[in-house]
Backbone as CSV, one residue per row, in Angstrom:
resi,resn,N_x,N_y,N_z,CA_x,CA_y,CA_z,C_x,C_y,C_z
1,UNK,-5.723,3.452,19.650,-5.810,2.042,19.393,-4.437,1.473,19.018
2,UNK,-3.778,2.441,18.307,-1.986,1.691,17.829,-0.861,2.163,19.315
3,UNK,-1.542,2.595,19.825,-0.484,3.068,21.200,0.169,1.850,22.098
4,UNK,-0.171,0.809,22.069,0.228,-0.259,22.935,1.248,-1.424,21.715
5,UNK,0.805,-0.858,20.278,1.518,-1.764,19.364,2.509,-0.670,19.301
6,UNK,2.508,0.348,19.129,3.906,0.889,18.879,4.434,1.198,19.898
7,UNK,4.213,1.693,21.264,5.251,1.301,22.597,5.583,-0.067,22.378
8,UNK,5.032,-1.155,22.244,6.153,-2.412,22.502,6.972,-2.480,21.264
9,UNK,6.634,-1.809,20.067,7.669,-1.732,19.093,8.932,-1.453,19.662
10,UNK,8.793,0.082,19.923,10.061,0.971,20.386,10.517,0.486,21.756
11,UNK,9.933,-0.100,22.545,10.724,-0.735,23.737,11.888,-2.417,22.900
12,UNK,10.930,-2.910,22.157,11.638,-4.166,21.719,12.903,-3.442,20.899
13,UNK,12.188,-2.305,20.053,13.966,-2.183,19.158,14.850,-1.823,19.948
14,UNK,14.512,-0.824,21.078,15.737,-0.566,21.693,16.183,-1.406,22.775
15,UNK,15.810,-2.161,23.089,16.267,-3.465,23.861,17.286,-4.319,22.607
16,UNK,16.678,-4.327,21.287,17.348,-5.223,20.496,18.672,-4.470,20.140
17,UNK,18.774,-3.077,20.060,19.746,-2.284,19.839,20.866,-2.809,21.054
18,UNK,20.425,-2.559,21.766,21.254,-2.079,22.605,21.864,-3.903,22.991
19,UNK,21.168,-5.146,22.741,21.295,-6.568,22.550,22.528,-7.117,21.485
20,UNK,22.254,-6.337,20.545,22.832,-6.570,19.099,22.796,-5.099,18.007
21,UNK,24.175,-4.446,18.696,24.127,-3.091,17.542,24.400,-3.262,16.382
22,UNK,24.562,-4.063,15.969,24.924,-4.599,14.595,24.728,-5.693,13.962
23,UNK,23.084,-5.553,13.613,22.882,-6.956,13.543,22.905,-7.373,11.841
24,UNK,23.156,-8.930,11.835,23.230,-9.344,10.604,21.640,-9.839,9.866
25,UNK,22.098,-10.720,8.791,21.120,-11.010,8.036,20.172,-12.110,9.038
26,UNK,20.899,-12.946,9.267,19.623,-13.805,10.275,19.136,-13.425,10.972
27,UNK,20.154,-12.217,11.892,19.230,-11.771,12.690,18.062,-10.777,12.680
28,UNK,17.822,-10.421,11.394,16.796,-9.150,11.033,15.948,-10.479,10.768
29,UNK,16.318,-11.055,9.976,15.341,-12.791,9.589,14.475,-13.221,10.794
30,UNK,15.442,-13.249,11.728,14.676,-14.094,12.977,13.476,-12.835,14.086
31,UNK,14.062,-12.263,13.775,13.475,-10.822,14.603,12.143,-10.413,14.441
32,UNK,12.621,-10.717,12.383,10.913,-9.904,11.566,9.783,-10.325,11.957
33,UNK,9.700,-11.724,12.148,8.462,-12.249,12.432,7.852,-12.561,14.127
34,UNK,8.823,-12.020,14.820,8.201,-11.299,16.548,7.873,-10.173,15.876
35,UNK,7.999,-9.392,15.429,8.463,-8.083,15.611,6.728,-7.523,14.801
36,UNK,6.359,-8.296,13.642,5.234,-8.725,13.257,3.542,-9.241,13.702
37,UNK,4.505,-10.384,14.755,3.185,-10.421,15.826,3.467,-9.935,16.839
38,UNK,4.179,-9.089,17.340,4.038,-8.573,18.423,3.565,-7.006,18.260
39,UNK,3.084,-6.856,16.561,2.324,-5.331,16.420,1.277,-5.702,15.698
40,UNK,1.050,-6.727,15.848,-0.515,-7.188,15.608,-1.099,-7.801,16.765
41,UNK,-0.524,-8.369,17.669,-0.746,-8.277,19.505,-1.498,-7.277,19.767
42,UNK,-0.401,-5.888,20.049,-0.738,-4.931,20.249,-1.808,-4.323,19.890
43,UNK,-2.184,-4.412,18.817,-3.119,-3.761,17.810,-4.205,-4.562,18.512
44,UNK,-4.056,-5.490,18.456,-5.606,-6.133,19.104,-5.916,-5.707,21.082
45,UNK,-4.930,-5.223,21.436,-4.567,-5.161,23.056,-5.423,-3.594,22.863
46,UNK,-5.249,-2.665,21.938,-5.117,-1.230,21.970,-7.049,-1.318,21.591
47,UNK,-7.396,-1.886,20.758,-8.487,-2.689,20.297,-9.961,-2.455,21.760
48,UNK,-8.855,-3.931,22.442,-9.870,-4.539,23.173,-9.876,-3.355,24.340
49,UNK,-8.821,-2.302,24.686,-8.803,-1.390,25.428,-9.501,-0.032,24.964
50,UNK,-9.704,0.308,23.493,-10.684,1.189,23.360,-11.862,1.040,23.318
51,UNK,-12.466,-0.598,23.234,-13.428,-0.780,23.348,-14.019,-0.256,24.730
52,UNK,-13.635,-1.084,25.812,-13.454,-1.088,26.915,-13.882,0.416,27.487
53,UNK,-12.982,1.193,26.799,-13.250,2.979,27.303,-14.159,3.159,26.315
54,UNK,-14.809,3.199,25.713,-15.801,3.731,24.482,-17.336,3.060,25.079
55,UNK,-16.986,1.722,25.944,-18.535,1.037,26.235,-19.173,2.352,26.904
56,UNK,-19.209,2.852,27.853,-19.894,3.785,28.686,-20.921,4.660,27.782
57,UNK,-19.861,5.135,26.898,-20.147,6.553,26.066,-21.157,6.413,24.637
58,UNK,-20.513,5.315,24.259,-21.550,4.559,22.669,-22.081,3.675,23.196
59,UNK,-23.278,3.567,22.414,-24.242,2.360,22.447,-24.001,0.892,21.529
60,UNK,-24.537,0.129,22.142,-24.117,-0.965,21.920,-24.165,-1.114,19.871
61,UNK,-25.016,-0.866,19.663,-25.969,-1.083,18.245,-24.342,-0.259,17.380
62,UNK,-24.017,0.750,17.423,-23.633,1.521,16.980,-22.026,0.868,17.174
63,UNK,-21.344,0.524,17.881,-20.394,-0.550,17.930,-20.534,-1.681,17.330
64,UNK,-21.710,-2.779,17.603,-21.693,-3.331,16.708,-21.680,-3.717,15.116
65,UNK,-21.830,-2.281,14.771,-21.686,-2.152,13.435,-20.105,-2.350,13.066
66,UNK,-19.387,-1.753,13.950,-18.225,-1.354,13.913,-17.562,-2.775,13.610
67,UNK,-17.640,-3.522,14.910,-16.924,-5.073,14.834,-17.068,-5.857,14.072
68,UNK,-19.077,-5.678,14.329,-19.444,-7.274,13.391,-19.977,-7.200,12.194
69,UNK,-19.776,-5.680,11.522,-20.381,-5.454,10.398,-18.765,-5.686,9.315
70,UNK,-19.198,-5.682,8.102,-18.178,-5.024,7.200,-17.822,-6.642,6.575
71,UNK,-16.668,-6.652,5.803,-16.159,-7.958,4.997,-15.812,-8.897,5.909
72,UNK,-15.866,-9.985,6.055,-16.251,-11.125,6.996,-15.215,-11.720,6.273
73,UNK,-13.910,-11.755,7.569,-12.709,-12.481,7.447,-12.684,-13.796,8.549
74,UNK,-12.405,-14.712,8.147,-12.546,-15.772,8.692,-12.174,-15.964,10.661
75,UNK,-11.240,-15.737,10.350,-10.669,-15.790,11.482,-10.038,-14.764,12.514
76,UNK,-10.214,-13.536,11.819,-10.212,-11.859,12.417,-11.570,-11.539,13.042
77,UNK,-12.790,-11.979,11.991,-14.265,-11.870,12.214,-14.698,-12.210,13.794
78,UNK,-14.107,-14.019,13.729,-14.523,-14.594,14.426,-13.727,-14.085,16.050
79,UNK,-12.476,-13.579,15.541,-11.855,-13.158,17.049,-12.751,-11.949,17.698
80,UNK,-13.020,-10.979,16.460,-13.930,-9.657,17.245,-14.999,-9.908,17.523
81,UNK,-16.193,-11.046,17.096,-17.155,-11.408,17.575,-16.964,-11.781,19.089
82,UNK,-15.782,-12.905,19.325,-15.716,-12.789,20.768,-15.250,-11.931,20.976
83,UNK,-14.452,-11.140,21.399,-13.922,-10.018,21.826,-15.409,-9.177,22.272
84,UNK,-15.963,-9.039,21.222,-17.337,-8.268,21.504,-18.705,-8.673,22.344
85,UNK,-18.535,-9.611,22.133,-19.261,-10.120,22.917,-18.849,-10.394,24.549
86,UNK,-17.941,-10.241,24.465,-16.949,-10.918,26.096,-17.219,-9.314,26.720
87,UNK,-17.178,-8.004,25.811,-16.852,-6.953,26.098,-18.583,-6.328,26.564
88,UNK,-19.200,-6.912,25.729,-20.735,-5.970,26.329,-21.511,-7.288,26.350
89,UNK,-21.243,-8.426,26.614,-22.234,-9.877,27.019,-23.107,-10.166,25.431
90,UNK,-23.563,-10.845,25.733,-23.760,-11.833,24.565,-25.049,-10.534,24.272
91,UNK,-25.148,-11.092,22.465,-26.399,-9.997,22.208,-27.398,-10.902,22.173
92,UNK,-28.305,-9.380,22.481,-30.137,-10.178,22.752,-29.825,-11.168,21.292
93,UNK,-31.758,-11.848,21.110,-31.715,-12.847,20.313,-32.067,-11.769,19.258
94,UNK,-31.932,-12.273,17.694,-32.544,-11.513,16.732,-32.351,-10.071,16.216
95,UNK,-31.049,-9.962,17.083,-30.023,-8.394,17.094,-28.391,-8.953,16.468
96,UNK,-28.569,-10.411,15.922,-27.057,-10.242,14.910,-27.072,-9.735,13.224
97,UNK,-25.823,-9.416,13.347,-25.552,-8.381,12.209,-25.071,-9.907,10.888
């Protein structure tokens, strides 16, 4: 699941290396916050791709615990609900968690 956030890590630093071998204070400043969402991107890319390989093998019920169960964050919640739903179609009626 972290395999697609940390390849674009290590492709971006060494692109940035090899961009700027010596970089200063703004530029670690300006960097941090790509560098931030682009491994929380990932993380959701690695996510929606193990889902993806895991549908076949697990059952739906048993995933859904996974996504739509647990502490209900506003706007993380609401992304894996779609995500999950986009990924195995909308759930029957009277089967939300």
């Amino acid at each position: 699941m972290f395999t697609p956030a940390i390849a674009a890590e290590i492709v971006l630093g060494r692109l940035l290396t090899h961009l700027i071998p010596r970089p200063g204070f703004l530029a670690v400043l300006c960097v941090a916050p790509g560098m931030i969402a682009l491994l929380i991107l990932g993380m959701l890319l690695g996510g929606i791709i193990w889902l993806l390989a895991m549908k076949p093998f697990i059952k739906r019920d048993v995933l859904a615990e996974l996504f739509l169960g647990g502490p209900r964050v506003p706007v993380f919640s609401a992304l894996c609900s779609k995500i999950f739903d986009w990924t195995y179609g909308k759930s029957p009626p009277g089967s939300e968690l």
